[in-house]
DRENTORKOL-3810 file (N, C-alpha, C; in nm, 4 decimals):
REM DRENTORKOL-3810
@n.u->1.2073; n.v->1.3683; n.w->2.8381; ca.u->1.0812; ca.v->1.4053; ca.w->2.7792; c.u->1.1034; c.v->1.4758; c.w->2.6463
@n.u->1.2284; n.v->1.5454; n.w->2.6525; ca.u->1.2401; ca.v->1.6071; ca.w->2.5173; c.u->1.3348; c.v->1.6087; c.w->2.4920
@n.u->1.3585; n.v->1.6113; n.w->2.3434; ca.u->1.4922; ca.v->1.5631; ca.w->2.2833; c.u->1.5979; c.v->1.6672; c.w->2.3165
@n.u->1.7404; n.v->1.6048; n.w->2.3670; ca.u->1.8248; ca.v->1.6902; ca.w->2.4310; c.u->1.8875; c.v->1.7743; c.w->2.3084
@n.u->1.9788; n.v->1.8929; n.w->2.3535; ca.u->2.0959; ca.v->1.9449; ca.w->2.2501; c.u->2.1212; c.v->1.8421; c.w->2.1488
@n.u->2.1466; n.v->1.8651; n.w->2.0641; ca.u->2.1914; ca.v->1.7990; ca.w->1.9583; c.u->2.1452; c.v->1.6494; c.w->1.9206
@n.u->2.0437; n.v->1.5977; n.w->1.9999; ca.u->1.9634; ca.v->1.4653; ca.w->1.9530; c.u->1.8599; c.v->1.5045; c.w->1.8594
@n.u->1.8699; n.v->1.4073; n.w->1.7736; ca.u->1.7654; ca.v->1.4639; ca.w->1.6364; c.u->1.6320; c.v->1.3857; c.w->1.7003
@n.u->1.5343; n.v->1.4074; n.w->1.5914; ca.u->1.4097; ca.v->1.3721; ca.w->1.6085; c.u->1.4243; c.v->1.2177; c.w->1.5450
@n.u->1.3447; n.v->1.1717; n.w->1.6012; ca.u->1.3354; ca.v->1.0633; ca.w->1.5171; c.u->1.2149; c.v->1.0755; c.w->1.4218
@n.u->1.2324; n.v->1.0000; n.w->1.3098; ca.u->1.1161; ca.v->1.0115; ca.w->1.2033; c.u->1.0591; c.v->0.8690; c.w->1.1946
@n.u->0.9487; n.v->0.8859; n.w->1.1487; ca.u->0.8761; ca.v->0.7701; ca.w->1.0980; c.u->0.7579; c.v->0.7253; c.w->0.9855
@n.u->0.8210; n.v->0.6804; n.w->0.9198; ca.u->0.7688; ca.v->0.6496; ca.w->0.7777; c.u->0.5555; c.v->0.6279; c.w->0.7717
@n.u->0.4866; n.v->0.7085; n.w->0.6765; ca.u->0.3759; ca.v->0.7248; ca.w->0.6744; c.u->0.3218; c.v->0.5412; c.w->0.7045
@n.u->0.3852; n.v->0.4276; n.w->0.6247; ca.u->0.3372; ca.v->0.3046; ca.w->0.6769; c.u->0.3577; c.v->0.1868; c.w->0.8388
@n.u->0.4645; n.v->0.3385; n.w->0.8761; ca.u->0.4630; ca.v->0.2393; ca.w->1.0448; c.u->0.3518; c.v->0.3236; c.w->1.1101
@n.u->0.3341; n.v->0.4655; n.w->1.0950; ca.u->0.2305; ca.v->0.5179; ca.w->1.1716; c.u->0.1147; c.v->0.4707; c.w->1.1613
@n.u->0.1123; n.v->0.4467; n.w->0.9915; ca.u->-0.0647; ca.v->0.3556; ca.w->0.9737; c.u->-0.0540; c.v->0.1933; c.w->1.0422
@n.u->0.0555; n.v->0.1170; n.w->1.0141; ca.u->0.0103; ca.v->0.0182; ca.w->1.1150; c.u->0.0493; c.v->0.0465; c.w->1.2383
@n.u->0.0866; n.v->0.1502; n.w->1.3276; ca.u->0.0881; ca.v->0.1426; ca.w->1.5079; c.u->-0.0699; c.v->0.1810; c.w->1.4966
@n.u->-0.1279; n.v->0.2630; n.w->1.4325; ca.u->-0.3093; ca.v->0.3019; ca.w->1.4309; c.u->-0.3489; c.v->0.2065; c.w->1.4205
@n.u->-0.3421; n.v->0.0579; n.w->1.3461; ca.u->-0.4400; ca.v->-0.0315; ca.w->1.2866; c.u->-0.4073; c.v->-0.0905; c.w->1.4250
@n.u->-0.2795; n.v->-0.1162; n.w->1.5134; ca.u->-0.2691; ca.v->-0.2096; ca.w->1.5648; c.u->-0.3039; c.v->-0.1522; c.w->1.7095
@n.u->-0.3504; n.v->-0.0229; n.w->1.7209; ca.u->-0.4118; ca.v->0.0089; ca.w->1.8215; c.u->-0.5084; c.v->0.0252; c.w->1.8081
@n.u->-0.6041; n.v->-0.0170; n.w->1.6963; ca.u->-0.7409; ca.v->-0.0007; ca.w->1.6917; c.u->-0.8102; c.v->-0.1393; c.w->1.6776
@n.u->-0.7315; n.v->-0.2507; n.w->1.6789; ca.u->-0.7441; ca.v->-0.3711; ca.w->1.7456; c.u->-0.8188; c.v->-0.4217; c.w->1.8233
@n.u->-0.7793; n.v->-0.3965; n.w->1.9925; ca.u->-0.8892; ca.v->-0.3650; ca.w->2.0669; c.u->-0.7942; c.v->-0.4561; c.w->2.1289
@n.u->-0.7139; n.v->-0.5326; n.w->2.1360; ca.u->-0.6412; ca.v->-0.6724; ca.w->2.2359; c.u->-0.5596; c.v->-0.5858; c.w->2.3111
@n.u->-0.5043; n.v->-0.4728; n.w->2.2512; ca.u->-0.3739; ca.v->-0.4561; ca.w->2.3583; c.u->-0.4017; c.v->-0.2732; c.w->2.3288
@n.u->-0.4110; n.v->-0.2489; n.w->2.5218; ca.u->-0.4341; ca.v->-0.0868; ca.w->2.5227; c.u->-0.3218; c.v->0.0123; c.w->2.4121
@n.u->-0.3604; n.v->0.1289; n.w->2.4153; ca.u->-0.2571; ca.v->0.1958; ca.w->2.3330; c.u->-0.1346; c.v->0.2591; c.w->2.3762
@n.u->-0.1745; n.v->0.2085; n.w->2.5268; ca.u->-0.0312; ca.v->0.2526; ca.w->2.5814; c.u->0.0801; c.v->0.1013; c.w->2.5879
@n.u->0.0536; n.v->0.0191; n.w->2.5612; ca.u->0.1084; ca.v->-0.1516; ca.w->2.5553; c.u->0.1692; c.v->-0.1051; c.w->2.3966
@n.u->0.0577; n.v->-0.0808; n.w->2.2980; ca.u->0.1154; ca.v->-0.0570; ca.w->2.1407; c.u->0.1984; c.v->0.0130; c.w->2.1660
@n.u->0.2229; n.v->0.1656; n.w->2.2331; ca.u->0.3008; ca.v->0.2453; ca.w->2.2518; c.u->0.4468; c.v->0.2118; c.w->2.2539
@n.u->0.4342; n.v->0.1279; n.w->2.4160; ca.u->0.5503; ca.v->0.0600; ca.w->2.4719; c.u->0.5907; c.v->0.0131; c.w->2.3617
@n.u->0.5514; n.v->-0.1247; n.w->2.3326; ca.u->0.5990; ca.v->-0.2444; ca.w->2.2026; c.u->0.6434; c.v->-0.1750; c.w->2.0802
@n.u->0.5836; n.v->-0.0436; n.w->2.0342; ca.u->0.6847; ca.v->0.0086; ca.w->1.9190; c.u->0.8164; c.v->0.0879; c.w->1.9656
@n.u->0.7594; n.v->0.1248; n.w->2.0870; ca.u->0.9000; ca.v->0.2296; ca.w->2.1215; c.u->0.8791; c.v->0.3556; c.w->2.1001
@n.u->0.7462; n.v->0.3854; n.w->2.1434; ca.u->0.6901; ca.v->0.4950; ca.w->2.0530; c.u->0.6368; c.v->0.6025; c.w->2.1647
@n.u->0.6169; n.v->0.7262; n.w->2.2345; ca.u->0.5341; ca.v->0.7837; ca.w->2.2837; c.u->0.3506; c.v->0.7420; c.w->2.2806
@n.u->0.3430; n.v->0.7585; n.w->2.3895; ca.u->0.2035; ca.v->0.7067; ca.w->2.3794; c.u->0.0936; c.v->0.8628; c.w->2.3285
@n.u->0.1215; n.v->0.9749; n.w->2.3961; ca.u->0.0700; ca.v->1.0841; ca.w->2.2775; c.u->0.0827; c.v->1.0851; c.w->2.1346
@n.u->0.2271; n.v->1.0592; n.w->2.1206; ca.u->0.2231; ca.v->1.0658; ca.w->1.9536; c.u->0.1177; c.v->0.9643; c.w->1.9083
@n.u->0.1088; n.v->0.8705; n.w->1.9510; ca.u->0.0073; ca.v->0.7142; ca.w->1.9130; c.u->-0.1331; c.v->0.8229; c.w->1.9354
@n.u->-0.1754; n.v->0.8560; n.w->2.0433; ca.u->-0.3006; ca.v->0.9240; ca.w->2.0046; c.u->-0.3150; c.v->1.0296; c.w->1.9335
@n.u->-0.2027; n.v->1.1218; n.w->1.9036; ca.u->-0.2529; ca.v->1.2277; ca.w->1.7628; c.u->-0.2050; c.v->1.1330; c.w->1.6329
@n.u->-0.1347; n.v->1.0192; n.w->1.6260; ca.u->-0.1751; ca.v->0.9593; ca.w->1.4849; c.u->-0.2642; c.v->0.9130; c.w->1.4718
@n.u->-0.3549; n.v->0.8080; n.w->1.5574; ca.u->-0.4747; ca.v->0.7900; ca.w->1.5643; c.u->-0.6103; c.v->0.9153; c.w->1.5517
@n.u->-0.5792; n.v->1.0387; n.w->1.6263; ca.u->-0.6439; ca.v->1.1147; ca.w->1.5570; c.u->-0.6083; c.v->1.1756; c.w->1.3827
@n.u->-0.5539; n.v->1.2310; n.w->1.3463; ca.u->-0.4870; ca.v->1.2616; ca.w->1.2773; c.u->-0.5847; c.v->1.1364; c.w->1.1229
@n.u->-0.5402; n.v->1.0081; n.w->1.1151; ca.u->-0.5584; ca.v->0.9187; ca.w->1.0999; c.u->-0.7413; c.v->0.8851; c.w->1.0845
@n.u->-0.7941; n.v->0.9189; n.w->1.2213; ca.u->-0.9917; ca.v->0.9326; ca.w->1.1690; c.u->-0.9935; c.v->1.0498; c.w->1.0988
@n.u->-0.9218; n.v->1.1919; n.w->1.1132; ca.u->-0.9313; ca.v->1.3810; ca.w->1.0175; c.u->-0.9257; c.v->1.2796; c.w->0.8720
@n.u->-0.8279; n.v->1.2151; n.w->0.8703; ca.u->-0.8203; ca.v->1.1982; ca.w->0.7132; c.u->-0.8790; c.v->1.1458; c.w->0.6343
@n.u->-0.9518; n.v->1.0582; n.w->0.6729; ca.u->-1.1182; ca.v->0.9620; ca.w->0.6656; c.u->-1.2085; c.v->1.0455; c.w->0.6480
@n.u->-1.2318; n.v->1.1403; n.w->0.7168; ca.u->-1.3530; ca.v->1.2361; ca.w->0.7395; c.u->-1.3188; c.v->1.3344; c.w->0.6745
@n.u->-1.2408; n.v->1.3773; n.w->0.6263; ca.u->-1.2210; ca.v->1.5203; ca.w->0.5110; c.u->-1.1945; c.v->1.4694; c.w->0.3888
@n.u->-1.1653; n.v->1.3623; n.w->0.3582; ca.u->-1.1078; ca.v->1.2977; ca.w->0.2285; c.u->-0.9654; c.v->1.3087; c.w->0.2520
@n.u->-0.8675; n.v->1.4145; n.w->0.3024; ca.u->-0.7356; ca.v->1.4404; ca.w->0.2427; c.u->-0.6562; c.v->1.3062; c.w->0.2814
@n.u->-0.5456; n.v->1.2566; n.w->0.2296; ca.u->-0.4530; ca.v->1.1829; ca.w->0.2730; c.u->-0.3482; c.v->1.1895; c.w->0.4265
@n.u->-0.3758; n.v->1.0884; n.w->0.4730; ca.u->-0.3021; ca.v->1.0474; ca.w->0.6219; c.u->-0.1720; c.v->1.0631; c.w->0.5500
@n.u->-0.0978; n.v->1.1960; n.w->0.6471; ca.u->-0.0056; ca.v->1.1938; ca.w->0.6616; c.u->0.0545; c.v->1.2570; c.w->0.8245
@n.u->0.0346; n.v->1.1925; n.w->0.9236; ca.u->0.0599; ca.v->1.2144; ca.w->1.0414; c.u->0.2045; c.v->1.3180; c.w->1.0826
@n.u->0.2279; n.v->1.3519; n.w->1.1881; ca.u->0.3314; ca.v->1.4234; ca.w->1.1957; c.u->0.3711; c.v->1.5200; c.w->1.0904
@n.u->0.3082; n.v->1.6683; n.w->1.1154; ca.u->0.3043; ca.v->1.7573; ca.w->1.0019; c.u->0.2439; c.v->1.7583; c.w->0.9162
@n.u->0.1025; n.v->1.6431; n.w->0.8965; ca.u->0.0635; ca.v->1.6501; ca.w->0.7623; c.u->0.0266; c.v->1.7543; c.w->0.7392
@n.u->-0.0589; n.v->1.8428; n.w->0.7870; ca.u->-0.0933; ca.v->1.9772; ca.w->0.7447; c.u->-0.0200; c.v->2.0702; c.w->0.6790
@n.u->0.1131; n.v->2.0627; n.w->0.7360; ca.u->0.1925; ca.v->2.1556; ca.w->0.7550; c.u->0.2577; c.v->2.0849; c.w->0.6080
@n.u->0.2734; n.v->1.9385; n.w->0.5529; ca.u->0.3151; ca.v->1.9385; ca.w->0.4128; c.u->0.1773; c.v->1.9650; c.w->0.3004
@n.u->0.0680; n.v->1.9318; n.w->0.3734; ca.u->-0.0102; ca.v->1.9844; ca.w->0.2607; c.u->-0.0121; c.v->2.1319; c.w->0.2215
@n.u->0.0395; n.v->2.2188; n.w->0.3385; ca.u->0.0604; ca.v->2.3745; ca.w->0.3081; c.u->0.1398; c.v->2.3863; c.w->0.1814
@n.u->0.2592; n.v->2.3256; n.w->0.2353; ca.u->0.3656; ca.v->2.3643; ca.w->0.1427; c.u->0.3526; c.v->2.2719; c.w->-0.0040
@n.u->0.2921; n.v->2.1544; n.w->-0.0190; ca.u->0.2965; ca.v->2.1236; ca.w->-0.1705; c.u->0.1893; c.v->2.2021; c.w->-0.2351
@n.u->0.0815; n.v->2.2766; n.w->-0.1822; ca.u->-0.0125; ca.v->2.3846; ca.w->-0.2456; c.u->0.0498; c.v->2.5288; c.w->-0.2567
@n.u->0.1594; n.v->2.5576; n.w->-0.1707; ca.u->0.2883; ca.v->2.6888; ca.w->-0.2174; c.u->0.3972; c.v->2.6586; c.w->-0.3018
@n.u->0.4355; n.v->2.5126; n.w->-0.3099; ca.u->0.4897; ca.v->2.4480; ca.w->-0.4225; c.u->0.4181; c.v->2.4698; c.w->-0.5297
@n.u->0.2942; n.v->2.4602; n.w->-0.5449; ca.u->0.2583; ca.v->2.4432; ca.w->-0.6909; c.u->0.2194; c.v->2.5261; c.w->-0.6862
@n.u->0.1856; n.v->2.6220; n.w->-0.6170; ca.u->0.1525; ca.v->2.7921; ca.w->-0.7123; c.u->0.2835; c.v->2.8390; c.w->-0.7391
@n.u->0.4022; n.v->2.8135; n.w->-0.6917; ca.u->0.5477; ca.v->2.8940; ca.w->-0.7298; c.u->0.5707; c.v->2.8257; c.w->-0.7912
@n.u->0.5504; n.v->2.6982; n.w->-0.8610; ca.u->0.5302; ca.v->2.6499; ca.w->-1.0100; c.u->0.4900; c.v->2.7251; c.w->-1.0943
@n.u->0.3241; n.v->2.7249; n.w->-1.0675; ca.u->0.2732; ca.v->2.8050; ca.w->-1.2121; c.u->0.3275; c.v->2.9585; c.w->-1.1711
@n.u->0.3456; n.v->3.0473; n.w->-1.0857; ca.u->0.4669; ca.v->3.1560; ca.w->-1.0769; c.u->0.5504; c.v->3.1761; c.w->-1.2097
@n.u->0.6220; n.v->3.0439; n.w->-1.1608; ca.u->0.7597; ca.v->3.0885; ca.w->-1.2619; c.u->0.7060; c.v->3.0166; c.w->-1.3611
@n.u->0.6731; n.v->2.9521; n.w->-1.3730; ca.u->0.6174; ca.v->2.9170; ca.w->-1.5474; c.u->0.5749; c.v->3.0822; c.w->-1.6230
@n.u->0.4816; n.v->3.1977; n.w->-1.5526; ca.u->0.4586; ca.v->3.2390; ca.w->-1.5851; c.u->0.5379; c.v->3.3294; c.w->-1.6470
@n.u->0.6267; n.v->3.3705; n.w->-1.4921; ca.u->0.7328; ca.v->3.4417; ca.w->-1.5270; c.u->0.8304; c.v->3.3935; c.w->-1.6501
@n.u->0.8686; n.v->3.3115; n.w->-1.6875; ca.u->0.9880; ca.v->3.2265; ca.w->-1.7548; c.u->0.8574; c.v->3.2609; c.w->-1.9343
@n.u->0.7179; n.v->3.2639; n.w->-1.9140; ca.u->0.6622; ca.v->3.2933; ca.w->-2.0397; c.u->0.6881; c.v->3.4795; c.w->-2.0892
@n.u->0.6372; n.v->3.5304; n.w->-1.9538; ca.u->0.6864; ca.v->3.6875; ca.w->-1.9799; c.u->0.8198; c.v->3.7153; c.w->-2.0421
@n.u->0.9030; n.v->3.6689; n.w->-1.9635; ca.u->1.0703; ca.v->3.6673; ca.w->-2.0037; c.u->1.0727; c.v->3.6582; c.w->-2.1277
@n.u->1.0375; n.v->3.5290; n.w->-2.1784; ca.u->1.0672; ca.v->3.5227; ca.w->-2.3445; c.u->0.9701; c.v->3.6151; c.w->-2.4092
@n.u->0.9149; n.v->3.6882; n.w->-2.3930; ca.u->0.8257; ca.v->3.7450; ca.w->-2.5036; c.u->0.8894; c.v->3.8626; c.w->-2.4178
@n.u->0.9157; n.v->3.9111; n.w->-2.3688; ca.u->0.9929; ca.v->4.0683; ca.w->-2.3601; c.u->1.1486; c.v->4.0222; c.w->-2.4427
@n.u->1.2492; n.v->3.9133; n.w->-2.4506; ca.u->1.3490; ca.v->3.8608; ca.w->-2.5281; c.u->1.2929; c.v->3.8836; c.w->-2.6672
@n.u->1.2391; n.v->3.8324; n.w->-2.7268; ca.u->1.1438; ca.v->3.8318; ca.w->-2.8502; c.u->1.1093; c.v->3.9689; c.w->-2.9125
@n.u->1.0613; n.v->4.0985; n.w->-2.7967; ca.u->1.0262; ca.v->4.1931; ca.w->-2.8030; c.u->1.1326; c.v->4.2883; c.w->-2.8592
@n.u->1.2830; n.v->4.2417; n.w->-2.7693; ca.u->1.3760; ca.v->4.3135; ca.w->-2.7480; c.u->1.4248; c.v->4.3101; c.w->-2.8613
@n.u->1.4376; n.v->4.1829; n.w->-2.9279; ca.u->1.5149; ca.v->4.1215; ca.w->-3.0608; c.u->1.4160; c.v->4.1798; c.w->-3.1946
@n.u->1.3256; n.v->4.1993; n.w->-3.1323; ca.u->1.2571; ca.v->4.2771; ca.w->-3.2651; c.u->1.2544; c.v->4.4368; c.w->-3.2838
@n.u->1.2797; n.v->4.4802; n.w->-3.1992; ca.u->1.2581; ca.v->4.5783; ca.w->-3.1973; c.u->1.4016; c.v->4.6341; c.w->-3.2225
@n.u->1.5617; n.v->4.5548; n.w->-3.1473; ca.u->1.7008; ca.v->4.5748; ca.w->-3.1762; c.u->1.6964; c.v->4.5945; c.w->-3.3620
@n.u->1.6216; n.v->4.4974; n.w->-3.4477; ca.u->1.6615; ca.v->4.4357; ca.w->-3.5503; c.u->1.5544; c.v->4.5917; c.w->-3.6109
@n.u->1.4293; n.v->4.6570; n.w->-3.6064; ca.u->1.3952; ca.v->4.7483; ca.w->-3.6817; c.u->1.4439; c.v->4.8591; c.w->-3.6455
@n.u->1.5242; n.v->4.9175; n.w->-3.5393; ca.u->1.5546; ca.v->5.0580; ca.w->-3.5229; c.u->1.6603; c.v->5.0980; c.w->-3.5969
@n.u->1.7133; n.v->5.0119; n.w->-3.6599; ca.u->1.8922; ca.v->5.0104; ca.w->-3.7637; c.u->1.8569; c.v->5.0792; c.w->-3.8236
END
């Protein structure tokens, strides 16, 4: 049921999760048959399928397995962007400051 000592997770690419959803929303073959036939947990198949209608209905982009959890972090990515941009602008103008001020106290 759960991955032993030292067995990794397996991953799976944002376009197999969208087609195991399309191909369980089909309607020919239950989602526990899709399940089986990918090799896949049949829970995980129903939180990508949920997961999958959230992203429809909020606008944001399907990204199953963690999506939340990467949309966190590329919105803490890009504020510790503009961060150090800021910082890296302060820096040079205290450098600038320093060099002017070295060059009139002589």
């Amino acid at each position: 049921m759960f991955a032993e000592m030292g067995e990794k997770r397996r991953r799976f690419t944002k376009e197999f999760k969208e087609e195991a959803v399309k191909l369980s929303a089909r309607g020919d073959l239950t989602i526990r048959q899709v399940a089986a036939d990918l090799g896949i947990h049949e829970k995980a198949l129903h939180r990508w399928r949920r997961e999958y209608r959230q992203s429809h209905q909020t606008g944001k982009r399907f990204a199953p397995g963690n999506g939340h959890a990467r949309d966190a972090v590329s919105a803490e990515l890009a504020r510790l962007k503009k961060e150090n941009e800021l910082l890296r602008q302060e820096r040079d103008i205290l450098k600038k400051a320093a060099a002017y001020f070295a060059q009139h106290t002589r």
